[in-house]
mmCIF file as gemmi writes it, N, C-alpha and C atoms, coordinates in Angstrom:
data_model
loop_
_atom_site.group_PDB
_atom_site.id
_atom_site.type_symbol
_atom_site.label_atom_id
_atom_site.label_alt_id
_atom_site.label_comp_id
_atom_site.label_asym_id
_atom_site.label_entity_id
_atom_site.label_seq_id
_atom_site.pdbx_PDB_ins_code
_atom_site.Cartn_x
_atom_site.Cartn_y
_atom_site.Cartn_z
_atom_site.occupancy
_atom_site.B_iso_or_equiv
_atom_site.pdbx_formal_charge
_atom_site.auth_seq_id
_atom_site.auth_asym_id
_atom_site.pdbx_PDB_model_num
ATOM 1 N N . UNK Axp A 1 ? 0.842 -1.184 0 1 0 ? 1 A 1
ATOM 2 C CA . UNK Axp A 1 ? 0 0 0 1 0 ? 1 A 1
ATOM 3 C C . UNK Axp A 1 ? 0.884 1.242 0 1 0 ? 1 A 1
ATOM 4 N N . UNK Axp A 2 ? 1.117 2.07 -0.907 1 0 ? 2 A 1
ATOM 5 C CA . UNK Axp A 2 ? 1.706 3.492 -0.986 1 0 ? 2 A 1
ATOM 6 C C . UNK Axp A 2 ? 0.661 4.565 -0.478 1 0 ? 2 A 1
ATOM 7 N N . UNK Axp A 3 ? -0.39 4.56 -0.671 1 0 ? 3 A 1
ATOM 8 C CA . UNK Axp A 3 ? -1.23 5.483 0.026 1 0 ? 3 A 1
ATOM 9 C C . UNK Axp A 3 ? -2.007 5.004 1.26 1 0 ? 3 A 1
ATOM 10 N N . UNK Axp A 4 ? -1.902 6.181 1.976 1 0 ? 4 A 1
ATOM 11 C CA . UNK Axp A 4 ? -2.392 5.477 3.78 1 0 ? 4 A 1
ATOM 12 C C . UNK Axp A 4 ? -3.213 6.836 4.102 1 0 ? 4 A 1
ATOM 13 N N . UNK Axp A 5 ? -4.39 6.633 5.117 1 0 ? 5 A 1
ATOM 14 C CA . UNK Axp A 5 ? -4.988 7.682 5.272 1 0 ? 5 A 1
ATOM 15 C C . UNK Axp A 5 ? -4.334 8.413 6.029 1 0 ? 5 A 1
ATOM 16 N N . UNK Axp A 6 ? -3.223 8.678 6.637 1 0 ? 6 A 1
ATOM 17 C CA . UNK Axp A 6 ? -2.442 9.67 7.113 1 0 ? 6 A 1
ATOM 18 C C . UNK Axp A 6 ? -1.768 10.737 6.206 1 0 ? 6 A 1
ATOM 19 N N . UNK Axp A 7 ? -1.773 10.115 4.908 1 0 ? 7 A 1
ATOM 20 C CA . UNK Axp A 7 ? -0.887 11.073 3.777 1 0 ? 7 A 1
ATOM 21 C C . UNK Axp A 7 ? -1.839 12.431 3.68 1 0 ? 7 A 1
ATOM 22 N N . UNK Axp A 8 ? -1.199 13.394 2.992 1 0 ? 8 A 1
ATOM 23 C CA . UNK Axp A 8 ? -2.175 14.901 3.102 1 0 ? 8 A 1
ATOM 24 C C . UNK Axp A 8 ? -2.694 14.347 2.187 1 0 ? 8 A 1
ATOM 25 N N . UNK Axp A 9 ? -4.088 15.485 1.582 1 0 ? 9 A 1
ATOM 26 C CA . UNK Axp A 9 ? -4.787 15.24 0.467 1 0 ? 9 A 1
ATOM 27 C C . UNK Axp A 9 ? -3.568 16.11 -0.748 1 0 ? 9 A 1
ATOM 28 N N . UNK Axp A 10 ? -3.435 17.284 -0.386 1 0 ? 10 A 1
ATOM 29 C CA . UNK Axp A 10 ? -2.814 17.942 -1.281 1 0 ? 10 A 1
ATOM 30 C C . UNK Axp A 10 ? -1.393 16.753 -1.938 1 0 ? 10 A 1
ATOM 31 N N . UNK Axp A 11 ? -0.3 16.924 -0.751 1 0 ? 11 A 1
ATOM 32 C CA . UNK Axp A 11 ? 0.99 15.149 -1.389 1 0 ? 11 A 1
ATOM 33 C C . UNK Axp A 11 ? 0.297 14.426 -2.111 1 0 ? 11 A 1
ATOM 34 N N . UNK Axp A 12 ? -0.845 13.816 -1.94 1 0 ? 12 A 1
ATOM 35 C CA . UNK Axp A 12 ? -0.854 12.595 -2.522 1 0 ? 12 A 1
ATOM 36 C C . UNK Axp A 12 ? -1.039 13.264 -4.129 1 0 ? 12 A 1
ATOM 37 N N . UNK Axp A 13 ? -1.894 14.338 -4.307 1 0 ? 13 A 1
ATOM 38 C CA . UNK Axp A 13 ? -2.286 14.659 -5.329 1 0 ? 13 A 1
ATOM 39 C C . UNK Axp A 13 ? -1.165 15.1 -6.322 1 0 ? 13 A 1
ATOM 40 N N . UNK Axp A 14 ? -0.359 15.738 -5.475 1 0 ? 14 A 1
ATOM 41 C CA . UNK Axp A 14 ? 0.852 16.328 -6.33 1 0 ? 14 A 1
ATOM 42 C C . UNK Axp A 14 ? 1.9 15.097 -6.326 1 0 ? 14 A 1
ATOM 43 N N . UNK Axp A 15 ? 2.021 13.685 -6.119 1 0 ? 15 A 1
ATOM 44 C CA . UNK Axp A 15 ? 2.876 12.709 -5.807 1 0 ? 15 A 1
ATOM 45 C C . UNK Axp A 15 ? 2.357 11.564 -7.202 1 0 ? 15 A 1
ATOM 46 N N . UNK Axp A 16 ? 0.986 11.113 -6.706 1 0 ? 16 A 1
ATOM 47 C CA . UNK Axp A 16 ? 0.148 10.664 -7.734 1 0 ? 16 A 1
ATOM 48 C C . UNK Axp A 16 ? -1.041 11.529 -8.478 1 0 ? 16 A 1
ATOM 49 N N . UNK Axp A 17 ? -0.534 12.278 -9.47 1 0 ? 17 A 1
ATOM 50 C CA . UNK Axp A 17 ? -1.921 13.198 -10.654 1 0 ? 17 A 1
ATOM 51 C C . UNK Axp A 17 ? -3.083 12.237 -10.424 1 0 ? 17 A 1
ATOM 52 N N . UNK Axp A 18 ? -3.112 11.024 -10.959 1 0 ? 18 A 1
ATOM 53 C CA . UNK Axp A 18 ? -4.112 10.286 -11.515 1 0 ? 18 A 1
ATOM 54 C C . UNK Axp A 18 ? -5.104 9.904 -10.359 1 0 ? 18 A 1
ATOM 55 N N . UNK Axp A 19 ? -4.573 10.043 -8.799 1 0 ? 19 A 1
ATOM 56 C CA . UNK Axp A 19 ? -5.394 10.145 -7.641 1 0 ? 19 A 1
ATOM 57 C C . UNK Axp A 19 ? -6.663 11.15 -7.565 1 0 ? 19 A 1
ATOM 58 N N . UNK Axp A 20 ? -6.413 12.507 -8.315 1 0 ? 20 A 1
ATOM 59 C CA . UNK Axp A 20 ? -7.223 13.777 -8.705 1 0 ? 20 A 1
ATOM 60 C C . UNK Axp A 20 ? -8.693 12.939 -8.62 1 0 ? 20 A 1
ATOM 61 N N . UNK Axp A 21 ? -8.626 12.104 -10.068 1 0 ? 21 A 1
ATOM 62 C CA . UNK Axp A 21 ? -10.427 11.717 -10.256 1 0 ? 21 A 1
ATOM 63 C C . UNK Axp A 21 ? -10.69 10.944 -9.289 1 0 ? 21 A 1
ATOM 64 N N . UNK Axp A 22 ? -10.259 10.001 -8.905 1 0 ? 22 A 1
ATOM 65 C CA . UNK Axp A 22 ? -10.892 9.152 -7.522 1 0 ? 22 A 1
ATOM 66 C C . UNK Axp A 22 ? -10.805 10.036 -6.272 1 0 ? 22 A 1
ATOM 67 N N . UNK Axp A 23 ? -10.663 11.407 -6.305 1 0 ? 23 A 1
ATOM 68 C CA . UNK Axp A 23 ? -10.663 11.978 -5.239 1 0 ? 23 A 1
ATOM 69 C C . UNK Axp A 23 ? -12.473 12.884 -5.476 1 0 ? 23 A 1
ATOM 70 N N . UNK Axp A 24 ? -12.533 13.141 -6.885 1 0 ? 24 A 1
ATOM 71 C CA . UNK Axp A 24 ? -13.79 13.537 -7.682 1 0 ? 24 A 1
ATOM 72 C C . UNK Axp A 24 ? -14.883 12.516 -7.492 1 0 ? 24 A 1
ATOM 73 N N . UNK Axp A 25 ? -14.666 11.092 -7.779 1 0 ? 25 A 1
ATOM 74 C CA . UNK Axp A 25 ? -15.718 10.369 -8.023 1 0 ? 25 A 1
ATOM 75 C C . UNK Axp A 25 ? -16.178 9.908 -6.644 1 0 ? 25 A 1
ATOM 76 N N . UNK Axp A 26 ? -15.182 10.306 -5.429 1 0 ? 26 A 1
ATOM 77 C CA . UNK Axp A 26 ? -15.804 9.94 -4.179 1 0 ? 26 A 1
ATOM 78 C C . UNK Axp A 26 ? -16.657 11.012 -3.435 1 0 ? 26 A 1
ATOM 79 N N . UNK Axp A 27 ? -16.461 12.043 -4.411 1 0 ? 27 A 1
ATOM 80 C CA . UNK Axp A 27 ? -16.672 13.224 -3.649 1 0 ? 27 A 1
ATOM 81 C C . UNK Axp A 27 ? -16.47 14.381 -3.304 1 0 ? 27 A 1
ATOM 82 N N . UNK Axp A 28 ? -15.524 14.439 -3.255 1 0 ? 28 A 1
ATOM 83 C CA . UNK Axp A 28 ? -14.674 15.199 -2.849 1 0 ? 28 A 1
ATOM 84 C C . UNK Axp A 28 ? -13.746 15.995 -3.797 1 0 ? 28 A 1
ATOM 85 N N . UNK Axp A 29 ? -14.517 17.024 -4.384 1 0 ? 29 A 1
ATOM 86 C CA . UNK Axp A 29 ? -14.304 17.973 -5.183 1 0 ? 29 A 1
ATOM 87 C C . UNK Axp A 29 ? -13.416 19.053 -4.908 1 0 ? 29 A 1
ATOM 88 N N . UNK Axp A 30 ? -13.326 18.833 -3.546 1 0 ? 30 A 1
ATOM 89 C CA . UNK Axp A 30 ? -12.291 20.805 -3.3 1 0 ? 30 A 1
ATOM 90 C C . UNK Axp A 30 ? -10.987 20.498 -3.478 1 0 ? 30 A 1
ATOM 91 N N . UNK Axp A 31 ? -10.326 19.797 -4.026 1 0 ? 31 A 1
ATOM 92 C CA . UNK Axp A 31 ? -8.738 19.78 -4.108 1 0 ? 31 A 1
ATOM 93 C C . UNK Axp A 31 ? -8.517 20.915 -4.153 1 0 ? 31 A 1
ATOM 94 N N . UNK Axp A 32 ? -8.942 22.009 -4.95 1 0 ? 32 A 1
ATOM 95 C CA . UNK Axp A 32 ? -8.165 23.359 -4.307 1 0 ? 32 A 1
ATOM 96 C C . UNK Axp A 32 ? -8.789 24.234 -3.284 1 0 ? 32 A 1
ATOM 97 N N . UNK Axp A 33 ? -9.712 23.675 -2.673 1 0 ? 33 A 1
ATOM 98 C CA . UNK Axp A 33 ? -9.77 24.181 -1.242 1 0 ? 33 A 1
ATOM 99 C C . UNK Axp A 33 ? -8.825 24.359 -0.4 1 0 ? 33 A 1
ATOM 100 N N . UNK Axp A 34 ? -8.567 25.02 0.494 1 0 ? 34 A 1
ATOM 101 C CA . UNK Axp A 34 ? -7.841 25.766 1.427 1 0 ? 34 A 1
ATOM 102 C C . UNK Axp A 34 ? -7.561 24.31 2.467 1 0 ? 34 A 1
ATOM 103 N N . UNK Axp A 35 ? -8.144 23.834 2.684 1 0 ? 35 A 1
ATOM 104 C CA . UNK Axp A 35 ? -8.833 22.322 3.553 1 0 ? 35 A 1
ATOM 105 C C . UNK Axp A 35 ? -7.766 21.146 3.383 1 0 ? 35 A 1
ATOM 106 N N . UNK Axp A 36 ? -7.576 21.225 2.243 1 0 ? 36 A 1
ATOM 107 C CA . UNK Axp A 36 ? -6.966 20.347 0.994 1 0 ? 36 A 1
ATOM 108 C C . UNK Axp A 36 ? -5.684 20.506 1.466 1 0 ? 36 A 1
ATOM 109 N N . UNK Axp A 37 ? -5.379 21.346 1.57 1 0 ? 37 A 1
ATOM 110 C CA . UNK Axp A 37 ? -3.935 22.026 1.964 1 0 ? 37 A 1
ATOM 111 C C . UNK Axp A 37 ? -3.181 21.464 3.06 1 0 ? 37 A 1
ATOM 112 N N . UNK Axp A 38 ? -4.271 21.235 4.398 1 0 ? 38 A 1
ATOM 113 C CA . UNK Axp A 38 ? -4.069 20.966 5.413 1 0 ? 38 A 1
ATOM 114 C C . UNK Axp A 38 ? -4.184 19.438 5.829 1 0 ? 38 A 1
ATOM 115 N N . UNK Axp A 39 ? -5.244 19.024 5.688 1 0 ? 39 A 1
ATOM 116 C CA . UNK Axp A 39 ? -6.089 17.819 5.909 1 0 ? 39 A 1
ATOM 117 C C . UNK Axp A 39 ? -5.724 16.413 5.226 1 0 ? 39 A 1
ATOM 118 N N . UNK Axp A 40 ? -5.488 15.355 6.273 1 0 ? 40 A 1
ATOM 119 C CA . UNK Axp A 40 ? -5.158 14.093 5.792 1 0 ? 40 A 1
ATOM 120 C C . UNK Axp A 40 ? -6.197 13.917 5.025 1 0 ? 40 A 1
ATOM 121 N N . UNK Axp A 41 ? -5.979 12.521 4.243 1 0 ? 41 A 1
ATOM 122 C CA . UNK Axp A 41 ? -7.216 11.764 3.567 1 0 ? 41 A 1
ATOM 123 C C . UNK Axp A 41 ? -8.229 11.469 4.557 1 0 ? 41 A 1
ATOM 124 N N . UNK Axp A 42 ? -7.773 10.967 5.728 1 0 ? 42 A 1
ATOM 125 C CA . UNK Axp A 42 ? -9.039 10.709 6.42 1 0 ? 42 A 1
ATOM 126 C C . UNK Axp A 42 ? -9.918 11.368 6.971 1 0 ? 42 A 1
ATOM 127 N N . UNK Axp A 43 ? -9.349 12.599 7.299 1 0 ? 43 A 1
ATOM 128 C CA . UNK Axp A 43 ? -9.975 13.92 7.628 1 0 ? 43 A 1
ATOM 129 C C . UNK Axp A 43 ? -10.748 14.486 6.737 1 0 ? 43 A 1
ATOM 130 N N . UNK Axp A 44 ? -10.834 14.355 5.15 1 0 ? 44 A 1
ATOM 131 C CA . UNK Axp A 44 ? -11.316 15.045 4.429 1 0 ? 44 A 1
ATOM 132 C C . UNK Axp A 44 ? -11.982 14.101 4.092 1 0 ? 44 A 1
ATOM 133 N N . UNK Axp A 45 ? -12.129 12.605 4.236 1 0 ? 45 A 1
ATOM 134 C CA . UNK Axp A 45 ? -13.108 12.073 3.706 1 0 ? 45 A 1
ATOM 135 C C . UNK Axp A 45 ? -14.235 11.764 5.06 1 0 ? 45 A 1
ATOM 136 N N . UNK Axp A 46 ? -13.66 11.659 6.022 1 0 ? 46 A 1
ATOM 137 C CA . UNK Axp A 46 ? -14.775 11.779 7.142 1 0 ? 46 A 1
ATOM 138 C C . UNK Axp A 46 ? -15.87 12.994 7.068 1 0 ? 46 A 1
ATOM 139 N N . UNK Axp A 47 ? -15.243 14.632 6.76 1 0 ? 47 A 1
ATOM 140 C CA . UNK Axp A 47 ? -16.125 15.591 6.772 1 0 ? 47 A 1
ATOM 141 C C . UNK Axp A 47 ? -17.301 14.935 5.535 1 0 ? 47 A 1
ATOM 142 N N . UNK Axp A 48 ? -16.859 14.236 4.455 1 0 ? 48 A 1
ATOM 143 C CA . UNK Axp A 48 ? -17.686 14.647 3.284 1 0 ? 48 A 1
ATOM 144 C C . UNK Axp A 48 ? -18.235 12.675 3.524 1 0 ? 48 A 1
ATOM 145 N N . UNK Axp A 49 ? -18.404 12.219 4.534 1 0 ? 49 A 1
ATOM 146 C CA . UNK Axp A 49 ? -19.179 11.104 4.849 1 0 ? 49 A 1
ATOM 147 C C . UNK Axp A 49 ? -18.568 10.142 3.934 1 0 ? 49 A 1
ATOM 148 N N . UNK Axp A 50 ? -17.424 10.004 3.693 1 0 ? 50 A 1
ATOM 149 C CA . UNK Axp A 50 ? -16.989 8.549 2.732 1 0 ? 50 A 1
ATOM 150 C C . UNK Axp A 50 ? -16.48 7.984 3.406 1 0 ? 50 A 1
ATOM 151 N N . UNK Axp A 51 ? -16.587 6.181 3.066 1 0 ? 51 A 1
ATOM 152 C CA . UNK Axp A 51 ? -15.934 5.484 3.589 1 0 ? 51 A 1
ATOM 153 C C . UNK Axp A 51 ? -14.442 5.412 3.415 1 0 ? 51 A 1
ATOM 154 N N . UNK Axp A 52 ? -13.666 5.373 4.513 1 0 ? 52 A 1
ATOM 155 C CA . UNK Axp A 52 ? -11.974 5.678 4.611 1 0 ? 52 A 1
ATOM 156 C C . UNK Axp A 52 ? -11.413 4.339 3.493 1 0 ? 52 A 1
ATOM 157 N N . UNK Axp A 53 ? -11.792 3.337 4.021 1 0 ? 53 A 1
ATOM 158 C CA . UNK Axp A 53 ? -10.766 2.215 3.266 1 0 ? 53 A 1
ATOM 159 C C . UNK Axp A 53 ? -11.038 2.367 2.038 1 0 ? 53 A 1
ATOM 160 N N . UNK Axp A 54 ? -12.538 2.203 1.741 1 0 ? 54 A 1
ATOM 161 C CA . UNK Axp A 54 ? -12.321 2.263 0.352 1 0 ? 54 A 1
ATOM 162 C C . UNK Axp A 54 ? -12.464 3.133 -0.246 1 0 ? 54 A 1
ATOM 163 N N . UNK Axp A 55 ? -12.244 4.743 0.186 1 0 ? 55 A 1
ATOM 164 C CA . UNK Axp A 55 ? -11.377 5.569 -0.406 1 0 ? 55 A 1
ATOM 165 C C . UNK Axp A 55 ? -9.745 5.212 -0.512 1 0 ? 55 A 1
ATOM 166 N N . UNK Axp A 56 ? -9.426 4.662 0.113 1 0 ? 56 A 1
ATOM 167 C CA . UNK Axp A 56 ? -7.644 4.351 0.44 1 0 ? 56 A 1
ATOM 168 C C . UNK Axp A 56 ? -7.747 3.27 -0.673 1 0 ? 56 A 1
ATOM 169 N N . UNK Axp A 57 ? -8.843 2.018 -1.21 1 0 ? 57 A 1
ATOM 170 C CA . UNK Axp A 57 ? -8.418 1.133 -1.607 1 0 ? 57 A 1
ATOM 171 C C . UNK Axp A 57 ? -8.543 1.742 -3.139 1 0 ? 57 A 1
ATOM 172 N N . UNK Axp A 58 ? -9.162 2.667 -4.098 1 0 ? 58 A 1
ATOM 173 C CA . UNK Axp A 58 ? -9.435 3.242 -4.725 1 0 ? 58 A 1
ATOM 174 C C . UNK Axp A 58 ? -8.573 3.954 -5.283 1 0 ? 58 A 1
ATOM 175 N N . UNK Axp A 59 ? -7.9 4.559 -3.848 1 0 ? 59 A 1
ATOM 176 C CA . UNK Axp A 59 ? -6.282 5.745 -4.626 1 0 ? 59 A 1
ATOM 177 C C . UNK Axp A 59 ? -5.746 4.798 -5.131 1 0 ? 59 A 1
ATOM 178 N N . UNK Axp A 60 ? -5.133 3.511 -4.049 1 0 ? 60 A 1
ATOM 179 C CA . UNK Axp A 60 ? -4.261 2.401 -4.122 1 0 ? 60 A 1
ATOM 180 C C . UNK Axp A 60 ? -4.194 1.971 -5.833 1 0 ? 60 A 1
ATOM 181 N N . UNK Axp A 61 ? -5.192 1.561 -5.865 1 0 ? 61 A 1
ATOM 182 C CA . UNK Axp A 61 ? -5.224 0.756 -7.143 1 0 ? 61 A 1
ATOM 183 C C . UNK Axp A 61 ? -5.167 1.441 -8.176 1 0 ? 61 A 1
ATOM 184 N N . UNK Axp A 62 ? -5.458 3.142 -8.672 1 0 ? 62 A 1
ATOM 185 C CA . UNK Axp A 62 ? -4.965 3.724 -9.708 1 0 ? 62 A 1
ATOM 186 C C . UNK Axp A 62 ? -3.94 4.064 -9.755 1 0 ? 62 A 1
ATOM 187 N N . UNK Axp A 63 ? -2.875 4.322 -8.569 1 0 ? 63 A 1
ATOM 188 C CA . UNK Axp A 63 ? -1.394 4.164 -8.901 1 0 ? 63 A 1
ATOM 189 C C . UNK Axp A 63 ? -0.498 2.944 -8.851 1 0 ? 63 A 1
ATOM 190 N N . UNK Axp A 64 ? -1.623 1.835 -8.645 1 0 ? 64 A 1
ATOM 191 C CA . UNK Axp A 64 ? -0.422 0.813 -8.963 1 0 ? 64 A 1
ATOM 192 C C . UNK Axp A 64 ? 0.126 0.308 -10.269 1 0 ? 64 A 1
């Protein structure tokens, strides 16, 4: 697993591009929110009610 819900939202995005749409199709549209900046994955997917793992299992598998 390279992505863990501790990673920021912003790293992962700028680490793996292709994370961007599975960050869209879960929901979670503000990548350039201010939020984004700050906030682990799990933090930002808890506010917007998604499930953590399989948001995590989702990044996982488009950068492998």
């Amino acid at each position: 697993m390279v992505i863990t819900k501790e990673m920021g939202i912003k790293d992962c995005v700028q680490q793996y591009p292709k994370t961007a749409a599975v960050f869209m199709e879960f929901g979670m549209g503000c990548l350039g929110c201010a939020a984004a900046r700050f906030e682990n994955i799990e933090q930002g997917a808890i506010v917007h009610g998604i499930d953590v793992p399989a948001l995590i299992e989702a990044l996982n598998k488009v950068v492998e």
